[in-house]
C-alpha positions in Angstrom: 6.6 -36.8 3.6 5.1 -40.2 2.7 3.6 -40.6 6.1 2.0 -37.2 5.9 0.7 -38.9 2.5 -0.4 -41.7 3.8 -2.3 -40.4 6.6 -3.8 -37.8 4.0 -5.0 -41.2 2.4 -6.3 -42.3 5.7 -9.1 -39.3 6.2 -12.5 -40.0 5.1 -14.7 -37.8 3.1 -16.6 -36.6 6.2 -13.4 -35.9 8.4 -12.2 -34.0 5.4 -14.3 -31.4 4.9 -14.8 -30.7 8.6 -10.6 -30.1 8.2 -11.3 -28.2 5.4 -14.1 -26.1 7.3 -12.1 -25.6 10.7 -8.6 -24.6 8.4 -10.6 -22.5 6.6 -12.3 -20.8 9.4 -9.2 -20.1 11.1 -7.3 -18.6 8.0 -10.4 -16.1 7.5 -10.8 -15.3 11.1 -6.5 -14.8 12.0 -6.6 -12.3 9.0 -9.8 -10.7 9.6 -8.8 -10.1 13.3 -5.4 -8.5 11.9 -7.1 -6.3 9.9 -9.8 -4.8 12.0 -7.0 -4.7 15.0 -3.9 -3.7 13.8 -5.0 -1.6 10.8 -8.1 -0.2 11.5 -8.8 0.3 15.3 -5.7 2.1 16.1 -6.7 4.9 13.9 -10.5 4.9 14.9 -10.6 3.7 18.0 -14.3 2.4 17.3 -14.7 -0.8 19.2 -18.6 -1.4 17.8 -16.7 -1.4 14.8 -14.4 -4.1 15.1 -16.6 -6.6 17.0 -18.9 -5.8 13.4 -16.0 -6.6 11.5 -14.9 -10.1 13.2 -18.4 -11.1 13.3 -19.7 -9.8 9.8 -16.5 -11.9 8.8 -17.0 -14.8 10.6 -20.9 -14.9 9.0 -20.1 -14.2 5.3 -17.1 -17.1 5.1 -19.5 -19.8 7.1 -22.5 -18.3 4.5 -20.5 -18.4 1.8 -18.4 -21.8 2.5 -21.5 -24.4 3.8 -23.6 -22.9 0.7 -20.8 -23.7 -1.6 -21.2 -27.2 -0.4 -24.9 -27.0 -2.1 -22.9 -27.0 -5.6 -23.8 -22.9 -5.0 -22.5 -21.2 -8.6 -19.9 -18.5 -8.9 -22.2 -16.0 -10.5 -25.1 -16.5 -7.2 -22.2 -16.6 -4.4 -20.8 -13.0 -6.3 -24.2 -11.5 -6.5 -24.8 -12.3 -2.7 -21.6 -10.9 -2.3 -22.6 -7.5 -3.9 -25.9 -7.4 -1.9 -23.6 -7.1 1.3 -21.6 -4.7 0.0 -23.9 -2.0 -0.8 -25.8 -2.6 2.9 -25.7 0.8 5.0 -26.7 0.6 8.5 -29.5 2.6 9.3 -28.8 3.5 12.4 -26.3 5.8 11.3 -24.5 7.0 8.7 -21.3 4.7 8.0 -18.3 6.6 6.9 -16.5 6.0 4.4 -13.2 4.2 5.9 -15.6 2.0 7.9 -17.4 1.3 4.8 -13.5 0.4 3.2 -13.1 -1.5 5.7 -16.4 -3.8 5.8 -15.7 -4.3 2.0 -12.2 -5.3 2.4 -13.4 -8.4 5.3 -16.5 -9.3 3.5 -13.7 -9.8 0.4 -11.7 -11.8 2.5 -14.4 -14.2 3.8 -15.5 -14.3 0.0 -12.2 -15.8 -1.1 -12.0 -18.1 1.5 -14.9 -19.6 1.1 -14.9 -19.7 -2.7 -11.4 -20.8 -3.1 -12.4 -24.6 -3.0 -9.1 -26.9 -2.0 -10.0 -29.5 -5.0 -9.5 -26.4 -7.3 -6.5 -25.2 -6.9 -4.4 -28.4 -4.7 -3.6 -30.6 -7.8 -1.2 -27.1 -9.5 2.3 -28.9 -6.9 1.5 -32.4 -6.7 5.0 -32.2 -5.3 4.4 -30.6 -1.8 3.9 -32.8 0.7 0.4 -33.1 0.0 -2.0 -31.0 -2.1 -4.4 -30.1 0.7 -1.3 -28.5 2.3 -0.3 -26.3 -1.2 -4.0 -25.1 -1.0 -3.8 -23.6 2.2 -0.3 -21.7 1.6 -1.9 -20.3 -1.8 -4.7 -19.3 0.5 -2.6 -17.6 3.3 -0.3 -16.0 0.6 -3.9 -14.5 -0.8 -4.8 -13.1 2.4 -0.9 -11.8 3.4 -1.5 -9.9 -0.1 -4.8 -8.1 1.6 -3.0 -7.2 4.5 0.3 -6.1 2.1 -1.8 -3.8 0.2 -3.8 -2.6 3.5 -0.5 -1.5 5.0 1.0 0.4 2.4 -2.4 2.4 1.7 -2.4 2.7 5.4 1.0 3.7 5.8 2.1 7.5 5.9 5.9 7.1 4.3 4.0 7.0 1.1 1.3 9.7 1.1 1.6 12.8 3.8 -2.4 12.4 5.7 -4.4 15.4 6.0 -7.1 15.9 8.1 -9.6 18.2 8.5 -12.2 19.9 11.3 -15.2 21.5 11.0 -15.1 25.5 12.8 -17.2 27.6 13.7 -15.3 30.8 13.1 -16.6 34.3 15.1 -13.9 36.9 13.0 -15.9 36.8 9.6 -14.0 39.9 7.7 -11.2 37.5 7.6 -13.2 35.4 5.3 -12.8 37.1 2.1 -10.2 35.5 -0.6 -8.2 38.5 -0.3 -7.7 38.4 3.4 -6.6 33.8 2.9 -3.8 34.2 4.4 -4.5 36.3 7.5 -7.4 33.8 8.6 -4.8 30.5 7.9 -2.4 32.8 10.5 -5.2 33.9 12.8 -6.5 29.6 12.8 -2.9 28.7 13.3 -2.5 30.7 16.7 -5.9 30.2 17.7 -6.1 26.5 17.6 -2.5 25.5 17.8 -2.9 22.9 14.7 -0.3 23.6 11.4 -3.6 24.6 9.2 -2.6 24.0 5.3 -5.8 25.1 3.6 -9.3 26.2 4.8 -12.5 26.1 2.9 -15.6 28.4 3.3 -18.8 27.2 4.2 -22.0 28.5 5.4 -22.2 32.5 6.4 -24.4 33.7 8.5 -24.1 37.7 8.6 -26.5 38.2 11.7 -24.4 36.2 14.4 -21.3 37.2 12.3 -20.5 33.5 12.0 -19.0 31.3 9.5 -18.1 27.4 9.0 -15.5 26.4 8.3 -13.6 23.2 6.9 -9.6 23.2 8.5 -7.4 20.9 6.5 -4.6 20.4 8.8 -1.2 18.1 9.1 -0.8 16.2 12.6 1.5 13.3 12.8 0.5 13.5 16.5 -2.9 13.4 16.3 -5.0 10.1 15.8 -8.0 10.8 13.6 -11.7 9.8 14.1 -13.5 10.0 11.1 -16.9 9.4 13.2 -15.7 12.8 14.9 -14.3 14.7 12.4 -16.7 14.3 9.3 -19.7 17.2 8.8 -22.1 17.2 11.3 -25.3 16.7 9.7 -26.9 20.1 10.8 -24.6 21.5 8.4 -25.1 19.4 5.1 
């Protein structure tokens, strides 16, 4: 412990904050990689997605961290924060677990590269140095993310539903009186255990309706990018 101190002692100002930058960096980037890979991409399967989330990562935290450096304030490093947050692409429209999911890494990168070492490594002088009790309060920070991601993410504690647009040809079944016949008729026809439909647009001359399924598949991976309203029906 007292040679780790003293070498501590031996790093110069310079050499210190390049640690400090490269610790940093790899703290933000392990977690963010974790996150987009083993919590979101299994589900999604969107690989634009993830590269966006390692990279958009990988730009907030250097943003955030080499601005912070400036002497940047709190309040100006949160409001740049927020400006990232409300971006939408406009390519497409983002759903809304993507959109989750972009908050959740630009968080991360936040707190890493607010969380300055000299605020928060003097709390356990007794570790074997301070710098080293600032990056395990930092990992515990990011474990928390990935805590909370997992349990919101996991199905042992909320049963998932999903859903799928239809376009459905036998409209007489439509009427509220009639529910559970069309819930059978979707059931057979489409092989999925259907829980609840909702009625959308009628259209009386093709004898057409669409329809919303809401549907319970342990099986069944769910794209959201797939699955959400097509936009010639909003």
């Amino acid at each position: 412990m007292e040679a780790l101190n003293d070498f501590m002692s031996l790093i110069t100002g310079d050499t210190y904050r390049l640690l400090d930058l490269v610790f940093r960096l790899l703290i933000n980037t392990v977690f963010t990689v974790i996150i987009a890979r083993f919590f979101y991409f299994p589900k999604s399967r969107r690989v634009d997605f993830f590269f966006t989330y390692v990279l958009v990562g990988f730009g907030i935290f250097m943003l955030i961290h080499l601005m912070g450096d400036a002497k940047l304030k709190t309040g100006i490093a949160m409001g740049l924060f927020a400006i990232f947050c409300i971006m939408r692409y406009r390519t497409e429209s983002v759903p809304i677990r993507e959109m989750t999911y972009l908050f959740l890494v630009i968080s991360l990168a936040a707190i890493n590269g607010l969380a300055w070492m000299a605020d928060i490594s003097d709390k356990h002088p007794e570790f074997f140095a301070p710098e080293l009790t600032a990056m395990i309060e930092l990992t515990v920070t990011d474990i928390l993310f990935v805590l909370v991601i997992w349990i919101a993410e996991s199905a042992r504690w909320l049963k998932k539903i999903n859903t799928k647009y239809i376009s459905y040809d036998k409209i007489e079944l439509i009427k509220p009186e009639r529910r559970s016949e069309l819930i059978d008729d979707l059931r057979q026809r489409t092989g999925l255990n259907v829980k609840d439909v909702s009625i959308g647009s009628i259209d009386f001359l093709k004898d057409m309706a669409l329809i919303k399924v809401f549907y319970t598949d342990d099986a069944e991976i769910e794209n959201e990018s797939i699955t959400k309203m097509p936009k010639q029906y909003e």
